[in-house]
N, C-alpha and C positions, 0 to 999 in steps of 0.2 A: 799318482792319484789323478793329475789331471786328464793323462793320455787314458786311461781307465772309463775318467767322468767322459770326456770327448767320445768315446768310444758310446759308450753305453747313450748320451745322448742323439748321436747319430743313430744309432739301432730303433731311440724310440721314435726318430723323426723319419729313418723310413718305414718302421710300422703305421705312424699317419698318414705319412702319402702313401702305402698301398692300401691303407682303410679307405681312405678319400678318392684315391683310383677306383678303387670295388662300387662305391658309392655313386661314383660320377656315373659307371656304368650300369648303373641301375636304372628299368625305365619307369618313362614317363607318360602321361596319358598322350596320346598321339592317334588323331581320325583317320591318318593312312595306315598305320596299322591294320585298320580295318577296312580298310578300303583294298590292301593284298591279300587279305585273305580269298579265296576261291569262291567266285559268284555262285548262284544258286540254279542257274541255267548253263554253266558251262560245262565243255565238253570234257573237264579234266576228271578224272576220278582216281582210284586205288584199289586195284585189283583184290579180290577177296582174298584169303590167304596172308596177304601181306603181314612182316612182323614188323613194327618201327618202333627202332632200341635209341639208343643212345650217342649210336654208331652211325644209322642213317636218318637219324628224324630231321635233318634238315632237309632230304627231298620232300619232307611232308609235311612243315611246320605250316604253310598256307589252306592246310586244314583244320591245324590248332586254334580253339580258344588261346586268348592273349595269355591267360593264367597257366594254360599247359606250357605254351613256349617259354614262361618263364622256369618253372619248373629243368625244363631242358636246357635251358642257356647258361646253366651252372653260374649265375649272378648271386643264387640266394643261397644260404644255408639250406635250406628246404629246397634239395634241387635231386633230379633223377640220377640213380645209377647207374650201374653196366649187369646189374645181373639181373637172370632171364624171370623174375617176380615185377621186375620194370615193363618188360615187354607188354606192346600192346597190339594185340592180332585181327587183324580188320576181319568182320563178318557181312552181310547181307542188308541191305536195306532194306526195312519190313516196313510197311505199313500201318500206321495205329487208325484206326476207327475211333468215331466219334461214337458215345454210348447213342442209341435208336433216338430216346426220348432229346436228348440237345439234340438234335440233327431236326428232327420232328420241329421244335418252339425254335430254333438258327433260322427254318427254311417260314415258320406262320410269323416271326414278329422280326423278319430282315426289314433294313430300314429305318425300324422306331427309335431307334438312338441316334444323339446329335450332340457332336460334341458343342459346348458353347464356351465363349471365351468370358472369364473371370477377373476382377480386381488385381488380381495377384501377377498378372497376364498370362498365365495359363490355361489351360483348357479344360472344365466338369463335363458331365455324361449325363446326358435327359433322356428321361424316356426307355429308358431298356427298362425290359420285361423278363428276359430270360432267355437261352441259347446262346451263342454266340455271337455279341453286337454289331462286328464289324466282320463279315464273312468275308468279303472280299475288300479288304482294305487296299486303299488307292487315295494317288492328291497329294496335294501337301500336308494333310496333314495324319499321314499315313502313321509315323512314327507315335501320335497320341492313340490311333485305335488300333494298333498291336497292340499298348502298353494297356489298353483298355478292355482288352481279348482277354490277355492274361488275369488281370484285376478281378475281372469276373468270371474268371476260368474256372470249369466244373468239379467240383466235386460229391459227392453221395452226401442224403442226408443226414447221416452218422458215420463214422467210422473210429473203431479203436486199434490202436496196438501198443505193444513197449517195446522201447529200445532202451539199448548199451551204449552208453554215451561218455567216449573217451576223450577228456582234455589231455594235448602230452606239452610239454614243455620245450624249450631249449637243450635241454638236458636230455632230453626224454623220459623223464619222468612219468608217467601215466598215472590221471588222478580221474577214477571210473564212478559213473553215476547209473542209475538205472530207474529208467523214467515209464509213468503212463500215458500215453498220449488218447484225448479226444478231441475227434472235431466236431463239430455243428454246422451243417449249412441252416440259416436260418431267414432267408427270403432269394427269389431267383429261382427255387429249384427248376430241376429235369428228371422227374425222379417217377416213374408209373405208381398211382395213388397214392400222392402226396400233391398237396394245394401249390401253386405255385409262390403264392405269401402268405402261409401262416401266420395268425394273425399273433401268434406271440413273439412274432420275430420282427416287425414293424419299427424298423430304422436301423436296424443291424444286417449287415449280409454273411457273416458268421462267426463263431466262437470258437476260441481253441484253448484246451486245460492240458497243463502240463503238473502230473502230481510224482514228486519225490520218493520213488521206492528204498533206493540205498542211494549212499549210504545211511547207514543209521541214524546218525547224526542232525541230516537234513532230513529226515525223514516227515513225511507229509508238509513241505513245504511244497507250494500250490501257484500254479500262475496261469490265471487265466486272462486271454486278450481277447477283446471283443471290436469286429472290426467294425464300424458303422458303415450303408447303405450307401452315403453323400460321401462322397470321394471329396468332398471340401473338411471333413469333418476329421479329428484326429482321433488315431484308435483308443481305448480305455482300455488301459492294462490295471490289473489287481492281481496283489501278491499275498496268499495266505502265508506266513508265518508264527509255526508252533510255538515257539518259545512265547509268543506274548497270546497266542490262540485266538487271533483277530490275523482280520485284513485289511489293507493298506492299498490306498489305492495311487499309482504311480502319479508323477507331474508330468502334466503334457508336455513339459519341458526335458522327461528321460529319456527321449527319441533314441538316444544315441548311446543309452546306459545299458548295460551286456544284460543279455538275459540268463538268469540262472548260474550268473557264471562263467558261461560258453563267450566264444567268439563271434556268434550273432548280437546285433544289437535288438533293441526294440524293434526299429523300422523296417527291421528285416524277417520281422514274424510275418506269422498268418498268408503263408504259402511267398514269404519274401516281396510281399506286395502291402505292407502296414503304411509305406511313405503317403502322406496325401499329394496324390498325381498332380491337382492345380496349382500347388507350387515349385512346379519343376518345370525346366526348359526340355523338352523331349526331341531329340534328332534321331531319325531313320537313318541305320548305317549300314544298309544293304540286305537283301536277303545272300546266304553265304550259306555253303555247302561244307558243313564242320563233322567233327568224328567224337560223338559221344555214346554214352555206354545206354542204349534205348531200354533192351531185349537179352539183358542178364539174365544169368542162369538163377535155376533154385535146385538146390536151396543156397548157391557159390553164393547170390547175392546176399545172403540175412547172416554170412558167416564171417564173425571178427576176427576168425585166424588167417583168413582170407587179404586182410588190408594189416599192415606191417608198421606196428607203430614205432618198433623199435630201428627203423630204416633212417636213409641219409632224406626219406621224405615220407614222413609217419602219416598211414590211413589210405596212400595209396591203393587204390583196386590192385590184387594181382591177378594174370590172365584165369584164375579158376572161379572169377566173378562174371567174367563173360565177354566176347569178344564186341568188339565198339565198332560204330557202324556210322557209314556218311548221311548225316540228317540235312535238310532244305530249314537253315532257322533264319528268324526274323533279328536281326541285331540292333539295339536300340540305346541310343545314349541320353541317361537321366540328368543333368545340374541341377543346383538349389537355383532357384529367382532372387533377385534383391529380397523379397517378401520373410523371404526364410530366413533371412539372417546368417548367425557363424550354423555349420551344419558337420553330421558324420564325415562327409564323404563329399568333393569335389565334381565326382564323375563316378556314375554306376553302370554300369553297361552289360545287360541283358542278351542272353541268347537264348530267344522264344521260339519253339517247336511250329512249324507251321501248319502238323497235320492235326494237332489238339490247344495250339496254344500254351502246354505246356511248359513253366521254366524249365532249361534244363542248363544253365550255370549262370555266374555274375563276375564280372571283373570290378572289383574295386579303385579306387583312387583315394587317396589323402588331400586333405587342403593346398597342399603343394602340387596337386600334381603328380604323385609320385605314386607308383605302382603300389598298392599296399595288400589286399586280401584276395583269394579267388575261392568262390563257389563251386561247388559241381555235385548234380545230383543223377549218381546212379540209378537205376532205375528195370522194371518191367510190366507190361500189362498185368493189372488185377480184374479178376474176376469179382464183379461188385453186385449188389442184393440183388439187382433187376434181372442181373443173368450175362449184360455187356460185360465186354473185357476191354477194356479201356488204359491210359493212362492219366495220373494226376500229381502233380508236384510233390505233396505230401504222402507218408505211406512207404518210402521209401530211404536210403541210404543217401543220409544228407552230410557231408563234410567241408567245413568252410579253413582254408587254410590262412596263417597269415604269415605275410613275409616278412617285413618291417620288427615285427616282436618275435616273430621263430615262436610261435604258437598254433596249435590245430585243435579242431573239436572235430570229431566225428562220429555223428548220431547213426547206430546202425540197426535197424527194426531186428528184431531176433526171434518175432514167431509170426505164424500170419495174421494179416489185417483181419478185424472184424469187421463186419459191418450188420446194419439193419439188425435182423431176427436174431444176429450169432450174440449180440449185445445185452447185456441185463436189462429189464424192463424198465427200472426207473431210471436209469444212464440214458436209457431213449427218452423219456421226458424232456426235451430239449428246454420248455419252460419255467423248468428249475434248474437245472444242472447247467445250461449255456449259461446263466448271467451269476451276477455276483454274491447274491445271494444266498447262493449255493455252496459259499466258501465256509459260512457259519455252521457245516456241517461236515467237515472234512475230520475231524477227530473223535464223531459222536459217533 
């Protein structure tokens, strides 16, 4: 019995120490990290054609987001395979255009925005009018007017679609919702005949409703976030919920409380820019030459047989989504200020498109430090009311993975965006259906 227990207790103590080794090897938020990654003027590149498996992504990993090379370093559960659905095949770098009308108010109102420094010791935004605030960002204080590019990054003044929105588990389990999605821009626009502040939109910069299709059960449970204008100001979330047929309006203290369910929290709504900016320490971490999915296929990109949830890394794009290409992004790292007290996330780290400002992923951090969730949004030019073809954060194939819990959501749009005209008439009323008001009629 003893040589039994002795045995068996050795067995569980080195199952500890190789959990604790696994764990030791897990990483941690690190600025050189980002500092190897591949500059944004250099002469290195990846020849088109290229496939990077499993086999050779470490010739390539200084082109990866932090969150890809985790994925490849076989540290997490949630790590890449060897079969050819892994594969990721470099394409062409394309250019995205600015829609006419932002390029038009970027080039009449450059200048009018100044950042000014706050209580909190961060930095608000005066003065913008609309376009692009910071066109050519430069200085020290470079890193708050990227993060202020993207904050007031364009989008149309409506747009609808639904997606298919997979939570899988540890298990893999798959637990499927199917959602409506509308936006609102609703001051700032770039939009031909439309005011630049309508005047019902007067302290908010836009709305975003999310209504519960299936399942059944949730069904017309409603959440709408309304971002206010004052980037000092924190966003106003309301939740319609059927069971009591009232809504409820969130505490500015759920910053950090999931939405819907999913693996996004609050803060990480309304195009992943819900944080208020002047309580954050913002550092520039290069512009860097990385490999994201810009210029997917369609209809590869809207199709969820396409991303493999039942994989060694569920929601992955596979190459019939479309081949990934080397983008010029803006890399930005967010902290809380004393001001902010205990927070989501220690370190949030952005990688902004330099041709539209566009997100196109997030590396997370934990209170410790410790590598926790990665963002990445797929993506392709939409053709939107005006007639541009542009790109814009939302509208597209959003999946935030987490490592730390072995959990993923992946929201993936399943028919085309609406926008403008294609939209019902009273869903364009933005003066009733953006604000909360609005909820009091979600079941009538």
């Amino acid at each position: 019995m003893r040589t039994k227990l002795s045995y068996a207790l050795l067995c569980a103590l080195a199952a500890l120490t190789v959990a604790g080794a696994a764990r030791a090897e897990q990483m941690k938020f690190d600025p050189a990290a980002y500092t190897a990654l591949v500059g944004g003027d250099a002469s290195q590149s990846i020849p088109e054609g290229t496939k990077i498996t499993l086999q050779n992504w470490q010739q390539y990993k200084e082109f990866m987001p932090i969150g890809v090379q985790a994925m490849f370093s076989q540290k997490y559960q949630w790590r890449m395979g060897s079969g050819p659905e892994f594969t990721m095949e470099v394409g062409p770098t394309i250019h995205v255009p600015l829609a006419k009308k932002l390029q038009e108010d970027t080039e009449k109102y450059a200048g009018q925005t100044k950042l000014r420094k706050v209580e909190s010791g961060g930095y608000t935004a005066d003065g913008y009018v609309a376009g692009i605030p910071f066109p050519k960002p430069s200085g020290d204080q470079i890193g708050q007017q990227v993060l202020y590019n993207a904050f007031f990054g364009f989008i149309p003044p409506i747009y609808r679609y639904t997606t298919k929105t997979h939570l899988v588990d540890r298990f893999l389990n798959e637990f499927p919702q199917y959602t409506e999605v509308i936006y609102w821009r609703l001051s700032h626009l770039s939009d031909p005949g439309m005011p630049t502040n309508p005047s019902y939109g007067k302290g908010y910069l836009q709305s975003a409703r999310y209504f519960v299709l299936a399942p059944e059960q949730t069904r017309y449970t409603t959440q709408l976030a309304q971002q206010p204008d004052d980037p000092q100001k924190v966003q106003e979330v309301y939740v319609f919920l059927p069971s009591l047929r009232r809504s409820l309006r969130l505490s500015s203290a759920a910053r950090c409380s999931p939405i819907l369910g999913t693996d996004w929290v609050q803060d990480d709504n309304s195009d992943g820019m819900a944080f208020q900016i002047p309580n954050f320490n913002v550092k520039f971490l290069g512009e860097r030459k990385m490999l994201f999915l810009n210029h997917a296929n369609n209809p590869g990109l809207y199709d969820s047989a396409n991303y493999n949830l039942k994989s060694s890394l569920p929601a992955w794009p596979s190459p019939k989504v479309g081949k990934w290409e080397l983008r010029n992004v803006m890399v930005i790292d967010t902290s809380p200020l004393p001001s902010m007290g205990s927070y989501c996330y220690s370190h949030k780290v952005g990688y902004i498109d330099k041709d539209t400002y566009t997100q196109l992923g997030w590396d997370f951090y934990d209170n410790n430090e410790k590598f926790w969730k990665f963002n990445m949004i797929p993506m392709r030019p939409l053709k939107i009311d005006s007639g541009d073809e542009t790109e814009f954060h939302s509208a597209n194939v959003d999946i935030m993975w987490d490592f730390q819990n072995q959990h993923v959501t992946s929201s993936n749009v399943d028919s085309p965006t609406q926008f403008g005209s294609q939209i019902s008439a009273d869903l364009r009323d933005a003066s009733t259906w953006a604000f909360p008001g609005s909820l009091s009629r979600i079941m009538k």
